[in-house]
C-alpha positions in Angstrom: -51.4 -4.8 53.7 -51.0 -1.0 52.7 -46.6 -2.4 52.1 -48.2 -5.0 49.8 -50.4 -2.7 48.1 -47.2 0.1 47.8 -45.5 -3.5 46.0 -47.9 -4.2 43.6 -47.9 -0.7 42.6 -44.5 -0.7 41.9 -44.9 -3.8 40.0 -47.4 -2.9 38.0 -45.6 0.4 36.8 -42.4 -1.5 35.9 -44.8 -4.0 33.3 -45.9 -1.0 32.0 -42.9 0.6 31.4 -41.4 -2.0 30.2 -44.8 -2.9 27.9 -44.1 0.6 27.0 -40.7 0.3 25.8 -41.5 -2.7 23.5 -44.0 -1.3 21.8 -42.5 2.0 21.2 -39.1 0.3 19.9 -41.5 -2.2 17.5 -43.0 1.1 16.4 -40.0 2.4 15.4 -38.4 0.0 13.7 -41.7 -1.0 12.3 -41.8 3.3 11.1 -38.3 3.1 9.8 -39.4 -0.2 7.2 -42.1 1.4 6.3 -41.0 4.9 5.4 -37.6 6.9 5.1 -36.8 9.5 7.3 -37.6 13.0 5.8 -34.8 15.4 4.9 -37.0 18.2 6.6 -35.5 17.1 9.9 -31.6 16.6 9.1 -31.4 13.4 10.4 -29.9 10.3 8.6 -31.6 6.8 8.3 -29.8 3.9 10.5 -28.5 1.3 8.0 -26.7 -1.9 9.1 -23.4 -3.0 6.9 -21.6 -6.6 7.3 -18.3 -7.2 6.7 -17.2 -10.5 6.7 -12.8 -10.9 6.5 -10.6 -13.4 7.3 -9.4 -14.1 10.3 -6.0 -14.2 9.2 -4.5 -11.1 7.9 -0.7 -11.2 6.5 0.3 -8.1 5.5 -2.3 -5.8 7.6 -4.8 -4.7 4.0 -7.8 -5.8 5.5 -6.9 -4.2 9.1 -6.5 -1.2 7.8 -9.6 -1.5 5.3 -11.8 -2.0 7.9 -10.9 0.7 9.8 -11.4 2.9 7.3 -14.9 1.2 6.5 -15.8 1.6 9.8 -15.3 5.9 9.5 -17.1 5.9 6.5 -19.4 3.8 7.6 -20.4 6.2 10.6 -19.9 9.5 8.0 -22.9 7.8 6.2 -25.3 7.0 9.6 -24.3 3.0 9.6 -23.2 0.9 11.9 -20.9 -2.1 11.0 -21.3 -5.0 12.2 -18.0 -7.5 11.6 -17.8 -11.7 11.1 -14.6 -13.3 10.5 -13.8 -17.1 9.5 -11.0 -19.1 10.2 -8.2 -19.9 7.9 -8.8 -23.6 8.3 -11.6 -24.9 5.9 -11.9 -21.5 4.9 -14.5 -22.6 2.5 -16.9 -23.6 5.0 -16.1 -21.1 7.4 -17.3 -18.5 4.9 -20.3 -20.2 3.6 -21.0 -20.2 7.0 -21.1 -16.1 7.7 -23.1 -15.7 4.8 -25.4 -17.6 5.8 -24.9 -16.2 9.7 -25.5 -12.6 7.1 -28.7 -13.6 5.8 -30.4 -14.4 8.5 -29.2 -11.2 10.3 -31.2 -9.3 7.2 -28.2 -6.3 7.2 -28.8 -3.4 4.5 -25.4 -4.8 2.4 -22.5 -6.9 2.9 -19.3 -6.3 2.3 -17.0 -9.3 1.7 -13.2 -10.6 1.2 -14.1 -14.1 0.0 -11.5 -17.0 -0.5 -11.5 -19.2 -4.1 -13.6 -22.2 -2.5 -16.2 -23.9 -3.6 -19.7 -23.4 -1.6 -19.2 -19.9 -1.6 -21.0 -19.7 -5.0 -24.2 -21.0 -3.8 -24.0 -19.1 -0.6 -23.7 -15.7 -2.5 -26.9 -16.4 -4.3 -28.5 -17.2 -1.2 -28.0 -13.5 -0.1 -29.5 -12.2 -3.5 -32.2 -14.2 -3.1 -32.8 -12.8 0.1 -32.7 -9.6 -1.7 -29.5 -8.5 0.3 -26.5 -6.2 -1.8 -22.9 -8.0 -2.0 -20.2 -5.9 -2.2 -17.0 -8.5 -2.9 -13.5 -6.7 -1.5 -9.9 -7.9 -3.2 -11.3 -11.1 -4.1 -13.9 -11.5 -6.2 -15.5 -15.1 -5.8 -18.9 -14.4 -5.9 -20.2 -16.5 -8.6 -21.5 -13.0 -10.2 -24.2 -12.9 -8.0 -22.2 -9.3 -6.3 -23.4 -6.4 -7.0 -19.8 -4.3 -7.3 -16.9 -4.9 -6.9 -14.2 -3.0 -5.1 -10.2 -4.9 -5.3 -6.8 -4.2 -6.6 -6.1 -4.9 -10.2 -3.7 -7.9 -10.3 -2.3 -6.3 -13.7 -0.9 -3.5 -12.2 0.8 -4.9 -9.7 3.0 -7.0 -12.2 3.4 -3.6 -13.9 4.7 -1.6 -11.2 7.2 -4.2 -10.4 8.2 -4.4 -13.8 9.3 -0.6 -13.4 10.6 -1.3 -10.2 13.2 -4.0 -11.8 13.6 -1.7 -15.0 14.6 1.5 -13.1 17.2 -0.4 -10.6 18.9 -2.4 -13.3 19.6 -0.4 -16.2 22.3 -3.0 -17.7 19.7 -6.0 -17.5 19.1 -8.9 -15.2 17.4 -12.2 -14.6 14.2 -12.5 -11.8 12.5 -14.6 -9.9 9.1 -14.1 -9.5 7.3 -15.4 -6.4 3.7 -15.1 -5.6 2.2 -15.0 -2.2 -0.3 -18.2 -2.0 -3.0 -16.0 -1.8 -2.7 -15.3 -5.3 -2.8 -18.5 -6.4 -5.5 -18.7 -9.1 -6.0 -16.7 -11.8 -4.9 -13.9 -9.9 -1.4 -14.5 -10.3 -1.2 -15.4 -13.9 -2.4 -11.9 -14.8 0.1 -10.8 -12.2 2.6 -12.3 -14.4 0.8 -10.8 -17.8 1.2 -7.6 -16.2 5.4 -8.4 -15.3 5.6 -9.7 -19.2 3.9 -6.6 -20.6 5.8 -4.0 -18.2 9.1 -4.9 -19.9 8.0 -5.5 -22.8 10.6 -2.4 -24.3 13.5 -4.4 -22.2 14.6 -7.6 -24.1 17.8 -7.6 -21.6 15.4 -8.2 -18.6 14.6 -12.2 -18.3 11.7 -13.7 -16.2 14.3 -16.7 -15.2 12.3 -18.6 -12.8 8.4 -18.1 -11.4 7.5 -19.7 -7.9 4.7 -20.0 -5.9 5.4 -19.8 -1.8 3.7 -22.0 0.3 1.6 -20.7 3.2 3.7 -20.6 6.5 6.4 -18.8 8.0 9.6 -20.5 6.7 8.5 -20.1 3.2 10.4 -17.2 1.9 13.7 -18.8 3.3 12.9 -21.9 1.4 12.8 -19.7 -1.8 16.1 -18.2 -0.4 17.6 -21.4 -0.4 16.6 -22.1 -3.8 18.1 -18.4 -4.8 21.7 -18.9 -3.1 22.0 -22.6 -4.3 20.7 -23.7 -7.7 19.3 -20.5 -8.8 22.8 -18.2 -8.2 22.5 -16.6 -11.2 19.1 -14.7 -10.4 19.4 -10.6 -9.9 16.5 -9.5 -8.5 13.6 -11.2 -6.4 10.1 -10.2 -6.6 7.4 -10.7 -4.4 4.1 -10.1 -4.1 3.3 -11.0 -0.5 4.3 -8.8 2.4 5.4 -11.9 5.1 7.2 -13.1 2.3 9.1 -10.2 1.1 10.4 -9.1 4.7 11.1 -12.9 5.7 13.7 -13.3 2.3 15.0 -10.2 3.5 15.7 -11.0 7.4 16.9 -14.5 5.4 19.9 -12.8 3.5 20.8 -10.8 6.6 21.2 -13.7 9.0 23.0 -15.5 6.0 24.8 -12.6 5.5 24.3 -12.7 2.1 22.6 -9.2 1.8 23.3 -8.0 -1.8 23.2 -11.5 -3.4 20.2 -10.4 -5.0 17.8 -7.8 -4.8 14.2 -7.8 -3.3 11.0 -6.1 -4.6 8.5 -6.5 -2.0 4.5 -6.2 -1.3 2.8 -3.6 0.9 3.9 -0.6 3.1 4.0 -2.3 6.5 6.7 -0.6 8.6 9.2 -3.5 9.0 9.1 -3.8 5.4 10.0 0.4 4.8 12.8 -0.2 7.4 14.4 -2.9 5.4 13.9 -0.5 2.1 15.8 2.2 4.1 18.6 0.2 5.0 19.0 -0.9 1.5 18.4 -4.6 2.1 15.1 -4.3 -0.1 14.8 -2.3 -3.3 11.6 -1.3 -3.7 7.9 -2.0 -2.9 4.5 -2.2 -4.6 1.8 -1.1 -1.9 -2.2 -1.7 -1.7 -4.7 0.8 -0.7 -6.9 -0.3 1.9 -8.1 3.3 2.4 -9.4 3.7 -0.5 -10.7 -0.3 -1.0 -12.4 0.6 2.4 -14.1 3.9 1.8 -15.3 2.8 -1.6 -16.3 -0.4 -0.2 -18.8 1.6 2.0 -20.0 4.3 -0.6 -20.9 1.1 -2.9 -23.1 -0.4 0.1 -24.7 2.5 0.7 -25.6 3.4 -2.7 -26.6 -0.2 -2.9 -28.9 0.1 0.6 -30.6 3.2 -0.5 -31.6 1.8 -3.4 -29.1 3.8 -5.6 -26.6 3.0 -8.8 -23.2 2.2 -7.9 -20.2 1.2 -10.4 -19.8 -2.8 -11.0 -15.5 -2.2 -10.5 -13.7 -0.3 -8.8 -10.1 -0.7 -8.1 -8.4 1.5 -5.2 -5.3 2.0 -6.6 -1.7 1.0 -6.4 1.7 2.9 -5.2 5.5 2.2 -5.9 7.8 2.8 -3.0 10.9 3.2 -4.1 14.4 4.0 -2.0 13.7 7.2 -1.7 10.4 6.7 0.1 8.5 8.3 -2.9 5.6 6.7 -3.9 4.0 7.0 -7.1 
């Protein structure tokens, strides 16, 4: 008797501890709804940031971005929490994290979004939930973000305008090939920016402008195209990292290296190596530091109830042979 009485004891303290740790946690989330935390005490509010990326990341930008949105997430007391969707009926997969993001009721959102349509009506959805978008590189919100953080298409096709204008000073003819993520309006301003960024050079010709398909043995398709029917092209410019380094490897085991120049995309390693060894001329390089951190201070201007900027673009760098950047 007196062993059952010692359990039931025991029992009955665990139910209330545990009664006592619901209620306290209710309370405090309950407390932290209903009123901010004072600055009196030096400690920051807890706010809650989604990120939603693709799954699929080709030249390492949104790695990188989110692990800088992660530091400046925890630099401004919030934790982020990270949903990816698959490449394959991208669409769809996205629709389907915002909507995962609603119902999770975060304090912002930060999202890369693909060109597809539902994503639209699944954007207004978080408004109307009352929840900040913050749209990173891409920005296919429908307009119902509330800023904007991504890379200005524009100067990109500037920079490797100067890239082509600086390493052929007697002229030459280029191909242009965008990476298929930039195929929508994207690249057409890519190839505005090309146009206006040699605008003073009559004796540099846009000969030929391509598109490479998604996939691996893309770039040595467009290699093909260069060596064969296309001999007459100087300089090859590309604006997707995988792309870039794969024409390069392709001259190399073709050894072909010097048949034609290569401006690249991005400041992944394998791509610096083939700069250094001369195979590739020069590269135009993203910021995902920068896209990340101001991703952040946007979301958190936008969670505390705060003015942030509609735009803000991160910034761009030209790698040259020299391994400057500018």
């Amino acid at each position: 008797m007196r062993g059952f009485l010692k359990a039931l004891v025991a029992v009955s303290g665990l139910a209330f501890l545990l009664t006592l740790s619901i209620n306290m946690a209710l309370a405090f989330r309950m407390g932290r709804q209903a009123a901010p935390v004072s600055e009196a005490d030096g400690r920051e509010a807890l706010f809650h940031i989604i990120a939603i990326l693709p799954e699929s990341d080709g030249d390492g930008f949104y790695a990188d971005a989110l692990a800088a949105m992660h530091r400046a997430a925890g630099d401004s007391g919030a934790v982020m929490q990270v949903l990816r969707y698959a490449p394959a009926g991208r669409g769809e997969s996205a629709a389907r994290m915002l909507a995962l993001a609603a119902e999770l009721e975060p304090d912002a959102v930060i999202a890369a979004l693909p060109q597809e349509p539902g994503i639209t009506e699944s954007t207004q959805a978080l408004a109307a939930a009352g929840i900040p978008l913050v749209t990173l590189e891409s920005d296919a919100s429908g307009g119902s973000r509330a800023a904007f953080v991504g890379t200005n298409p524009y100067g990109i096709g500037t920079l490797a305008a100067k890239a082509v204008a600086e390493g052929f000073p007697q002229g030459a003819d280029v191909a242009l090939v965008l990476a298929s993520a930039w195929a929508d309006a994207r690249g057409a301003t890519i190839v505005a920016g090309f146009m206006q960024g040699l605008r003073s050079r009559p004796d540099i010709r846009l000969a030929m402008t391509r598109t490479a398909a998604a996939g691996p043995a893309a770039s040595e398709e467009i290699v093909r195209e260069l060596l064969g029917g296309r001999a007459g092209i100087d300089v090859a410019v590309f604006t997707g990292a995988r792309d870039a380094e794969g024409a390069a490897r392709a001259l190399i085991e073709y050894d072909r290296v010097g048949a034609f120049a290569i401006v690249g995309f991005g400041d992944d390693p394998a791509l610096l190596e083939l700069m250094e060894s001369g195979v590739v001329l020069a590269t135009v390089a993203r910021s995902p530091d920068r896209a990340g951190e101001a991703a952040v201070a946007a979301a958190m201007n936008l969670a505390r109830g705060e003015r942030t900027g509609a735009y803000v673009d991160p910034g761009l760098r030209l790698i040259q042979g020299n391994g400057d950047g500018q």
